[in-house]
N, C-alpha and C positions, 0 to 999 in steps of 0.2 A: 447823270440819269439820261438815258435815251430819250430823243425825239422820235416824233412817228413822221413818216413825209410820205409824199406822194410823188410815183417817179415816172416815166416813158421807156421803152425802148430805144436808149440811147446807142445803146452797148449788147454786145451780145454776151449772155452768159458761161463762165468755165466750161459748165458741160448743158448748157440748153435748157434749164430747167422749165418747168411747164407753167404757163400764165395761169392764170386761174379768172381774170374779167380780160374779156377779147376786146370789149368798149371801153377802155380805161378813160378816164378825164383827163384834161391837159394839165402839163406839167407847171407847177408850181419851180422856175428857173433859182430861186433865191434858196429851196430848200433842197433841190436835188444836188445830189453826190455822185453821180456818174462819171466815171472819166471823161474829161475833154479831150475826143482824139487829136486834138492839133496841139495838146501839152507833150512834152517830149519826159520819157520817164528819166532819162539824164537832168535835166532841169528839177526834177523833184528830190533824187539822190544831191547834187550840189544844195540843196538848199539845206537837208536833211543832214551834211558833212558842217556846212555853217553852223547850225544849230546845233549839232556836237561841239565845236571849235567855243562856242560863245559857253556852254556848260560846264568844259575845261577851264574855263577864267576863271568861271564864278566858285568851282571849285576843282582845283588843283591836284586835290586828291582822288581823282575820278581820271584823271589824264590814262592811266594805263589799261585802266578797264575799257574807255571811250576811243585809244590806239588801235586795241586788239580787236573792239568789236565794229567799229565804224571808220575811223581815220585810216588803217591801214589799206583799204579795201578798195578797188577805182570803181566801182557797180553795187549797186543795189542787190541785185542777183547772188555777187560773190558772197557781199557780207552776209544774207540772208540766209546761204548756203553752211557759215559758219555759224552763225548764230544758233540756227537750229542745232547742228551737229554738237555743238556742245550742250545745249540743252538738255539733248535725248541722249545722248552718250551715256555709258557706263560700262564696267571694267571688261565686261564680253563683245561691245559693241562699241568699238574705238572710236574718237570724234572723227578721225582721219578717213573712215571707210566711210563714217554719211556723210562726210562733205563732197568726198568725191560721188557720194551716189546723187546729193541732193545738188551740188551744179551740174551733174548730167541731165540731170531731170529738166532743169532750170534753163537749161541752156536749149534744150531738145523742143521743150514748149511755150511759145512765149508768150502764149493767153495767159498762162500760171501769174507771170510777172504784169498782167494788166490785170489781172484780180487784185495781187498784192498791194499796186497803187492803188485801186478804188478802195482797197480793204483801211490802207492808211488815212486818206482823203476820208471817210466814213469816219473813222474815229475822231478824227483832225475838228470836221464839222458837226456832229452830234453827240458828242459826249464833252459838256462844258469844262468836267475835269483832266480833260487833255492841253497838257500844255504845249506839245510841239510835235510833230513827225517824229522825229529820234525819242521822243520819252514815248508813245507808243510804239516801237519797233522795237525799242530793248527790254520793256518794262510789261507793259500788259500783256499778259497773259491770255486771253481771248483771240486777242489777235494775233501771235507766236503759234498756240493750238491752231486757229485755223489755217492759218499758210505749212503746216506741219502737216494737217487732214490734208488741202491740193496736191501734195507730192504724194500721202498713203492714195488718196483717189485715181492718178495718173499712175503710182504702179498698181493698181489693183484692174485697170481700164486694162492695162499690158500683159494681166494675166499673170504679175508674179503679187499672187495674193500672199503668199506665207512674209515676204518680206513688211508687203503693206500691211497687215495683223502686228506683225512686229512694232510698227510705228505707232498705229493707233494705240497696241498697249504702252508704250513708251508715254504718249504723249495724256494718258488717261494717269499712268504712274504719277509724272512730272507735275502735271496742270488741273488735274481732277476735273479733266475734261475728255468725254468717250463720246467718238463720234465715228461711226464704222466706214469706214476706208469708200462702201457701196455707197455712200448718201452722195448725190451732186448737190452743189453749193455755187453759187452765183457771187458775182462782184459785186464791192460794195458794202458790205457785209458786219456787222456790228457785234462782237460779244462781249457784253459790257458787263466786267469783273468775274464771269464765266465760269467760277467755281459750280461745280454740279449739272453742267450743261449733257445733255445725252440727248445724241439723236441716232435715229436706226439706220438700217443699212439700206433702203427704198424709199428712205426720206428723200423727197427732191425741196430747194430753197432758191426762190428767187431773187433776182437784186435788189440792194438796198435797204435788207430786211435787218433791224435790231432785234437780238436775242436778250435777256438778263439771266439773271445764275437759276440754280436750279432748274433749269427748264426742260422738261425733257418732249420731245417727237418720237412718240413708239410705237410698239402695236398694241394690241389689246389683250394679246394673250390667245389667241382662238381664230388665226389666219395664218396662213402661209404665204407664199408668194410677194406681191408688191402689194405691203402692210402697213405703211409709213405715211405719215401726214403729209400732202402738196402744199408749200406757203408760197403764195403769190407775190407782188415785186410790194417795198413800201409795207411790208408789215412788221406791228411792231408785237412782241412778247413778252410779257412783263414776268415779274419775278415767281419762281414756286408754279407753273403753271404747267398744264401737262394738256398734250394734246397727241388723244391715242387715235390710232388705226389710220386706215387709207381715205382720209377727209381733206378738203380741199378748205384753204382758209381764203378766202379773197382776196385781189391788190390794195392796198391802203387799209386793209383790216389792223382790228386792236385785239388783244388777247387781255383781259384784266389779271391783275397779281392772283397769284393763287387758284385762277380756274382752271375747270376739268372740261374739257372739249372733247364732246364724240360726236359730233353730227357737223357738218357745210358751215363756214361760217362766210357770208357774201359778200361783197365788196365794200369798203369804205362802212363798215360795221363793227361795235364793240359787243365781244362774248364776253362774261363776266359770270361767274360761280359756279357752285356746283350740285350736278352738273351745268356747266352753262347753261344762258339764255342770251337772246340780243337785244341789244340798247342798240333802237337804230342812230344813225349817224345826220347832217346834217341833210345829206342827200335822200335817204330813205329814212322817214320819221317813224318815230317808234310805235307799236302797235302792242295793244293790251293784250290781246292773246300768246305775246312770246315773254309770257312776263306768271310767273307761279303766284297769285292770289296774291295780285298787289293794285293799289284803289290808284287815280289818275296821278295823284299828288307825288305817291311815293315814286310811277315810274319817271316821272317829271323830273324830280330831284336826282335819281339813278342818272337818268340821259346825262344830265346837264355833266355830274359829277365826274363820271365814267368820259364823255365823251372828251372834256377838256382834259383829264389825262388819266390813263387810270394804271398806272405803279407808282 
């Protein structure tokens, strides 16, 4: 299960998403997940080839799965290249043609490949159920969809939309995960077991942000144009929760399991039901009026509940 953290502009985002508090608070060093520019992404791959090498021991019969997909490979990049292509492949769309498409891409932009770190690092650090770099790289499915959405993104930024539709439906087929090729996505990035995950095409996503399943970022049915929820860096989203239209969620905000968000939700604040309401946080205390005919005691108990974690 995701942590929620609180992060800085360390790093700059894939494609720039938009902050949502310009005053953030300081960073909390032990929880954030930002890439260190002075780690070399080669040192993360070598480590990432060990920890393949040690999984081969323990089991032997994984040697040629873990050749093909990790050990053969001198880069992060290459193998990433292939991993996907075989993911998304099938019998009209040859693994061979998206490898070659996806290290052009890979090779062409090398922000893509400091997303992919921070996306690893992310799962590495806040999902307890990870047990190593390579078991997220080969295995979770959140994080495969999303480094598969950075290349549909970059070629849709290029203008060859029909191929990038292509991917996102490939990767909605594979992962039962649709995320339109238009949405930017920031590093760092968390989709934790990601079955059911939808986000629209004007969704913008800042860093550092955990998604869980079912979540969907849409419109409302009743806009056109830029329709898509804004999430600020450090937010977390908990399971079954929808949050429609072109609303801004704040940095460090919390989304509760199962809520329906249509209006701002502000900084370092939990929305919770539906339709939501806010259980202020520790920084802004909660106040009786954002609360639907509830006495002191009950919002009391909500805060506390919601605020230490609430999926």
């Amino acid at each position: 299960m995701a942590k929620c953290i609180q992060t800085s502009k360390t790093y700059t985002a894939q494609t720039n998403p938009v902050s949502c508090d310009s005053n953030r608070s300081q960073v909390d060093d032990h929880a954030h997940t930002a890439v260190n520019c002075g780690e070399d992404l080669d040192d993360l791959w070598l480590t990432m080839k060990d920890e393949a090498k040690s999984d081969v021991e323990q089991e032997p019969i994984l040697s040629k799965f873990y050749f093909s997909s990790i050990l053969s490979f001198d880069s992060l990049s290459s193998a990433l290249a292939n991993h996907l292509s075989v993911k998304l492949s099938d019998s009209s769309l040859p693994s061979g043609i998206l490898y070659d498409l996806f290290q052009g891409l890979l090779a062409e932009d090398q922000e893509i490949m400091r997303a992919v770190q921070g996306d690893l690092r992310a799962a590495k650090e806040r999902d307890p159920a990870c047990l190593s770099y390579v078991q997220c790289f080969l295995n979770y499915k959140g994080f495969i969809a999303c480094q598969a959405h950075r290349l549909a993104h970059k070629l849709w930024s290029m203008g060859r939309k029909s191929m990038a539709l292509v991917i996102q439906n490939r990767v909605s087929e594979v992962f039962a995960v649709d995320i339109h090729p238009g949405a930017k996505i920031g590093q760092g990035i968390l989709l934790d077991h990601a079955t059911g995950v939808v986000i629209g095409e004007t969704a913008v996503i800042g860093n550092d942000v955990s998604i869980l399943h079912n979540v969907t970022l849409g419109g409302t049915g009743k806009a056109s144009g830029d329709r898509h929820p804004k999430i600020g860096e450090g937010v977390l989203i908990g399971a079954g929760s929808c949050v429609l239209g072109n609303v801004r969620i704040g940095d460090g905000a919390k989304i509760a399991a199962g809520s329906v968000v249509l209006k701002e939700v502000p900084p370092r604040t939990t929305a919770a039901g539906v339709p939501s309401w806010l259980v202020g946080g520790k920084t802004n205390p909660i106040k009786l009026d954002t609360f639907p005919s509830l006495t002191m005691d009950h919002t009391s108990h909500i805060s506390e509940q919601l605020f230490d974690y609430v999926i």
